[in-house]
Every structure is written in structure tokens, then in C-alpha cells.
N, C-alpha and C positions, 0 to 999 in steps of 0.2 A: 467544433469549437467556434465562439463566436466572440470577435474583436470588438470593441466600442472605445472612440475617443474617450478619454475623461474629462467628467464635463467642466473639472475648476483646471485640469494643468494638462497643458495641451504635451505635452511630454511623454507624456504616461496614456499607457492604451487599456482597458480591462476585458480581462477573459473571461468567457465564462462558458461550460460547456452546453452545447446544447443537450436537449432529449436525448436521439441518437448517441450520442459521448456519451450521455448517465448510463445509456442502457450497456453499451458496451466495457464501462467501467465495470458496472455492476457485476457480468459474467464474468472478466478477468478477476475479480475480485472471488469469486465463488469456484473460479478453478484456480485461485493461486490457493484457498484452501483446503480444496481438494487434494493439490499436486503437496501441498503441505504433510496433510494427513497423511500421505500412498508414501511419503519417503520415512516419514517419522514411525510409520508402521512398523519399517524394516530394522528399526532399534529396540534395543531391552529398554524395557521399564525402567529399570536402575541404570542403563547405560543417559537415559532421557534426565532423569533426577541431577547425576552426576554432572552434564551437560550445562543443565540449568545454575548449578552449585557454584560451577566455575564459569560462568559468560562473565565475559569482559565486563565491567563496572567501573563506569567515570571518577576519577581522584576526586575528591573534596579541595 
């Protein structure tokens, strides 16, 4: 990760990942859906639908 003053408000610093971080994002990224797939396996198709049917959904 890589810090840098901001250059109009000296208050605020900005992030931004380096290379390294993208890279390792990246793989966390590709085994979180991995590790996704390998649990959602161990469900019925219909138990998955069902699942989806009822997920929580924000009031209006």
C-alpha cells in the first residue's frame, strides 16, 4: 500500500495499492471464489433458488 499526502488538503492522505497489493488482491479474490463455489456445491439446486428467494432485501 502506498500513502501520499493530498495535494489540495493537507488533512487527508491517499491510498492506493501498489502492484504487489493488486497482485495479492487478485488471488484472494479468485480463492474467495473458489472457496465460494467448494461450499455452494455442498447445497441442492433448489435449496440455492430458495436461498436466493428469501435473502434479505432493503425496505423502500
Amino acid at each position: 500500500m502506498r500513502r501520499t499526502p493530498h495535494p489540495t488538503d493537507r488533512r487527508a492522505v491517499l491510498v492506493e495499492l501498489t502492484d504487489s497489493a493488486r497482485e495479492t488482491m487478485a488471488t484472494m479474490q479468485r480463492e474467495h471464489v473458489e472457496l465460494n463455489e467448494t461450499l455452494l456445491s455442498a447445497i441442492t439446486p433448489d435449496d440455492r433458488r430458495w436461498r436466493r428467494s428469501h435473502a434479505l432485501r432493503p425496505t423502500p
